[in-house]
C-alpha positions as CSV (number, residue, x, y, z in Angstrom):
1,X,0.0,0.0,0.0
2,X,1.5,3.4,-0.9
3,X,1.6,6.4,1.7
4,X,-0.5,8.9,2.5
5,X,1.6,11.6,0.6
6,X,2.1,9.4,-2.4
7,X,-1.7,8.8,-2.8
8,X,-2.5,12.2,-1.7
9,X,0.2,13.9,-4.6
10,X,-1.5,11.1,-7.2
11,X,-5.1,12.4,-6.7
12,X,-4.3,16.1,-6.8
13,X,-2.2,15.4,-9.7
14,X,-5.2,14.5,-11.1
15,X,-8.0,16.7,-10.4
16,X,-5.3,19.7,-11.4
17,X,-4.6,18.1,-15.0
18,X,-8.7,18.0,-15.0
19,X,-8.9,14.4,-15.7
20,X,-11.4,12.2,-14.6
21,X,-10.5,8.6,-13.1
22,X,-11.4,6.8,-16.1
23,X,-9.0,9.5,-18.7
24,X,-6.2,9.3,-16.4
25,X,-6.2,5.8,-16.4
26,X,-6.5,5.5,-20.5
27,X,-3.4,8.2,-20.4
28,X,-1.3,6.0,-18.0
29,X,-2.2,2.3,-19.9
30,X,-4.3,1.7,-16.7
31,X,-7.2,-0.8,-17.1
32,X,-10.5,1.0,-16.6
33,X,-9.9,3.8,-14.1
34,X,-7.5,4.6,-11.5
35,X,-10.0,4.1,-8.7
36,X,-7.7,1.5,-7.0
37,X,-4.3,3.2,-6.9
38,X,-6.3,6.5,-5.2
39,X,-7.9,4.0,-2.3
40,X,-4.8,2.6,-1.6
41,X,-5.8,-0.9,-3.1
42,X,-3.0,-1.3,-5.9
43,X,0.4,0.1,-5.6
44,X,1.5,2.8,-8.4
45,X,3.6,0.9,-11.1
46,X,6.8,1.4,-12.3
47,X,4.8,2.0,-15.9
48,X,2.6,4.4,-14.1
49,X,5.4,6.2,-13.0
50,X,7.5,6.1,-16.0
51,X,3.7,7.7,-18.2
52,X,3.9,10.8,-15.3
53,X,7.8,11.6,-16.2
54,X,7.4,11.4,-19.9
55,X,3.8,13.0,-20.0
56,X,4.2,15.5,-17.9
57,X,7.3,15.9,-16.5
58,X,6.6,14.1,-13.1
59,X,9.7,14.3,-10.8
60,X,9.4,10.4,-9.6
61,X,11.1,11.8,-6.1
62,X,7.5,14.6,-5.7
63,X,5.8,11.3,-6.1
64,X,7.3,9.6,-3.5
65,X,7.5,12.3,-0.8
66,X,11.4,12.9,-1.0
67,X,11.3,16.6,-2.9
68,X,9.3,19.1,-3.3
69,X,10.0,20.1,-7.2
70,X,6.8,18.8,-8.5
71,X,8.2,19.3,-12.5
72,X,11.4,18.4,-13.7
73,X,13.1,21.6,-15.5
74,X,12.1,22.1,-19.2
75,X,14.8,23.8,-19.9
76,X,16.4,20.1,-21.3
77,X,13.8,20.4,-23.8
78,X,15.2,21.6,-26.9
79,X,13.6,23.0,-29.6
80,X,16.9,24.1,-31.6
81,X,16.3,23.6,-35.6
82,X,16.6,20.1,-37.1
83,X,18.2,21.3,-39.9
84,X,20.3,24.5,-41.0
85,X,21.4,24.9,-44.5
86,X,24.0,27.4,-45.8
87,X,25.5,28.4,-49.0
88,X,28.9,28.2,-51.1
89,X,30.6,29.8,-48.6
90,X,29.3,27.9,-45.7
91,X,27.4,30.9,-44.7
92,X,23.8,30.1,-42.7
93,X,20.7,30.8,-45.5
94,X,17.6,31.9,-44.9
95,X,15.1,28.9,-45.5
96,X,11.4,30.4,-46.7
97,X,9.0,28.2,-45.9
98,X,5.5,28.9,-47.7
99,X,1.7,27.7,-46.9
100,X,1.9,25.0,-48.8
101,X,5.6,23.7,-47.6
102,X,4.4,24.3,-44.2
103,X,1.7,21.6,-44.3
104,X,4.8,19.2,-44.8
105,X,7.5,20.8,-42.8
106,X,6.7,18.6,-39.7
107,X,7.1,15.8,-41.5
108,X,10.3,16.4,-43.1
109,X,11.7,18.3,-40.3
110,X,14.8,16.3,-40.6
111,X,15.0,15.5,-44.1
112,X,17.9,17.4,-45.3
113,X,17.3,16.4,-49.2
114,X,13.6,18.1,-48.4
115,X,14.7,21.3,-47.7
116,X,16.7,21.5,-50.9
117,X,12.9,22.6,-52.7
118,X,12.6,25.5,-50.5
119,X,14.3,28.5,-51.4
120,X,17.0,30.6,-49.6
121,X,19.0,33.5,-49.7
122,X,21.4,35.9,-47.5
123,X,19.8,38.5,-45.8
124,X,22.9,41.1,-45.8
125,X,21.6,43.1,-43.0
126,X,23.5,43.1,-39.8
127,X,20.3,42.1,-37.6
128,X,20.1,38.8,-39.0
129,X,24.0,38.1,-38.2
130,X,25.0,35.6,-35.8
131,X,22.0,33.4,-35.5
132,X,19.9,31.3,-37.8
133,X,16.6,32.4,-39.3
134,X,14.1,31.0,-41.2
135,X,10.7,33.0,-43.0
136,X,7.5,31.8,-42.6
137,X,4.3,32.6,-44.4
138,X,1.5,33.2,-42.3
139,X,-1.5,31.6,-43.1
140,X,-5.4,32.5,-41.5
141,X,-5.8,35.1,-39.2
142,X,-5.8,34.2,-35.8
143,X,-2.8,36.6,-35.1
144,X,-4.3,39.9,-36.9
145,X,-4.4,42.7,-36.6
146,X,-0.2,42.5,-36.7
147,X,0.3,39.7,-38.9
148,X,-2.6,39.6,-41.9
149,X,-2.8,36.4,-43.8
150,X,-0.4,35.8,-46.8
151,X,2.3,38.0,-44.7
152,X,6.2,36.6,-44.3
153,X,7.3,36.9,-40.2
154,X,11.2,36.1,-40.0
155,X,11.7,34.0,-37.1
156,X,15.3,33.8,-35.2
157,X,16.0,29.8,-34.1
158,X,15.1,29.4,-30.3
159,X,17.7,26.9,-28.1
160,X,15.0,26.0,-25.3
161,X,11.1,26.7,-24.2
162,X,12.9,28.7,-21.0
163,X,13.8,31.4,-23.3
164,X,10.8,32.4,-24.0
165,X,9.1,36.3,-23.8
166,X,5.1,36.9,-23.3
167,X,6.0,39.8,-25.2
168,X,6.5,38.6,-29.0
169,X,5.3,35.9,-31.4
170,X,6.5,32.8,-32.5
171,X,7.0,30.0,-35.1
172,X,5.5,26.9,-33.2
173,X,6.4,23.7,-34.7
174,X,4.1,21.4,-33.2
175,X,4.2,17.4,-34.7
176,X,1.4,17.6,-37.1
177,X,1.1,22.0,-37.4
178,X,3.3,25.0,-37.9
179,X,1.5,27.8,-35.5
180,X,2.4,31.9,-35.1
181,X,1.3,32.5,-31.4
182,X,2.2,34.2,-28.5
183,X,3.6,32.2,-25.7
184,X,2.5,32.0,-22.2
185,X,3.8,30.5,-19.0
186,X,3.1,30.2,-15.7
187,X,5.1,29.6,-12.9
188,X,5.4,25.5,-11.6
189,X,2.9,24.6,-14.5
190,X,4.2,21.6,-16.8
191,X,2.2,22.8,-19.8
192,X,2.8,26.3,-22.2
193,X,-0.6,28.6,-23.4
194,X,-0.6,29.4,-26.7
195,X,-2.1,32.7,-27.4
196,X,-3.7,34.2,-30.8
197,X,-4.2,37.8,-30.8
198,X,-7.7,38.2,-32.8
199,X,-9.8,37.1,-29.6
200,X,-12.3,35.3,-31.9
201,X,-9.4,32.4,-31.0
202,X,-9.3,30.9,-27.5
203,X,-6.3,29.8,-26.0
204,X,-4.9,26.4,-25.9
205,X,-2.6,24.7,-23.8
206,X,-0.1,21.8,-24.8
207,X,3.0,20.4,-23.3
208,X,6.9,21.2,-23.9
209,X,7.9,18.2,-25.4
210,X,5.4,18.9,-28.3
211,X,7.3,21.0,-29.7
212,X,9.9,20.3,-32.6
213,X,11.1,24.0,-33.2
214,X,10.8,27.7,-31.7
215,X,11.0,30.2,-33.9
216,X,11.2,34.2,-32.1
217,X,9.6,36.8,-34.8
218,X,11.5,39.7,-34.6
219,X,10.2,41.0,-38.4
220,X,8.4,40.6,-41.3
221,X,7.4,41.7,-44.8
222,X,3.8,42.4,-45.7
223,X,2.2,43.7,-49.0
224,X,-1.1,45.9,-50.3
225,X,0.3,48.5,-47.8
226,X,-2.1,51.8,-48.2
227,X,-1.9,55.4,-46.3
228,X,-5.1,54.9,-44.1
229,X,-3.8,56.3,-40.9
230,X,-5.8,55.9,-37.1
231,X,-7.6,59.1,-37.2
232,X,-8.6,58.1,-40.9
233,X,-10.2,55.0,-39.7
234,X,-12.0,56.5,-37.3
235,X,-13.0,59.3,-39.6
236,X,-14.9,56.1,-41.7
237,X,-16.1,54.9,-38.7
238,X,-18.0,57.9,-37.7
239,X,-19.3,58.2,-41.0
240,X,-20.6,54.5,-40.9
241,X,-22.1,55.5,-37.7
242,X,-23.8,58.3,-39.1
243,X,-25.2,57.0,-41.6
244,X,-26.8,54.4,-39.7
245,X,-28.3,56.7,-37.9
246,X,-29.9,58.8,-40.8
247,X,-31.3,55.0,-41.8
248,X,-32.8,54.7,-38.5
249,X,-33.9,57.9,-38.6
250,X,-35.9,57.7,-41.6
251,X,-37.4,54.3,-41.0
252,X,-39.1,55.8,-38.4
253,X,-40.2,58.7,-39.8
């Protein structure tokens, strides 16, 4: 029979993840629900505790009572790029990666011969010395209004999650999507919040180790600029308003 605190630590663990018995159990390769281990009936298995580490990052030693670091640090996931190319001169080149290569890029992620379709170039602009980039195309527009869809964000290669700001956007490489969110985290939480900035798109929340590569935007290039400034805007708006009003106005009249 385990201990108090090892049962105890197991059911919170639980109820904070939000699972119920039964989804915990068919997360941990537990026959039916995990009823037993919480009543003390079956002991936690070395499978169970092996699911915890890799899932969520479990410290096996919070478990048991002998720490008190619930997480183990995700700063020893890395999220550096698979693959860097570079030109004649051995010089690092900008990949672009397009909608359309995007929906494969997970895939081929470490397929150097796949990377050989994508086009590259120097960027000779001191900025984007001394680090790798890579240009993405943005597709949808979940991060509007600063990225619009069919824009290019040029994303610097991130080394770990750790490193990351709430205050810019990134290149998500998930396993099966390439994403342009902002990044949230909170303190002794195992799992990262992906943000959109057009509200019509909730958050989401996945875990570290679901994530290939980081990529920071610190730029990009956009097209069908025009000279409508703020006060212009709202100078339509009002007008829109007015003129709903005159509508109104006469409807009832």
């Amino acid at each position: 029979m385990e201990n108090e605190i090892t049962l105890k630590r197991f059911i919170d663990l639980r109820r904070d993840l939000g699972y119920t018995q039964a989804e915990f159990a068919k997360l941990l390769g537990i026959s039916n629900t995990t009823a037993d281990i919480e009543r003390g009936r079956t002991k936690l298995s070395g499978k169970v505790v092996t699911e915890l580490l890799k899932q969520f990052k479990i410290s096996p030693l919070w478990l048991f009572g002998e720490s008190e670091e619930k997480f183990l640090q995700t700063s020893k996931t890395s999220v550096i790029p698979k693959v860097v190319t570079v030109d004649s001169s051995d010089r690092d080149n900008m990949v672009l990666v397009n909608v359309k290569a995007a929906a494969g890029y997970p895939q081929n992620i470490q397929d150097t011969s796949w990377y050989q379709q994508l086009p590259a170039f120097d960027f000779p602009i001191p900025e984007f010395r001394n680090a790798t980039y890579r240009g993405f195309q943005v597709e949808g527009d979940s991060m509007l209004p600063n990225l619009k869809p069919g824009d290019w964000v040029l994303a610097k290669a991130m080394e770990h999650i750790d490193d990351v700001s709430a205050n810019k956007m990134y290149v998500v490489v998930l396993e099966d999507a390439v994403l342009v969110k902002k990044i949230e985290k909170k303190p002794n939480s195992n799992h990262i919040t992906l943000v959109s900035l057009n509200e019509n798109y909730p958050p989401y929340e996945i875990k570290p180790f679901q994530i290939q590569e980081l990529w920071e935007v610190n730029s990009k290039i956009t097209f069908g600029l025009d000279a409508t400034t703020e006060k212009g805007l709202l100078r339509q708006l009002q007008e829109s308003m007015d003129d709903l009003k005159r509508q109104f106005k006469q409807a009832n009249t």
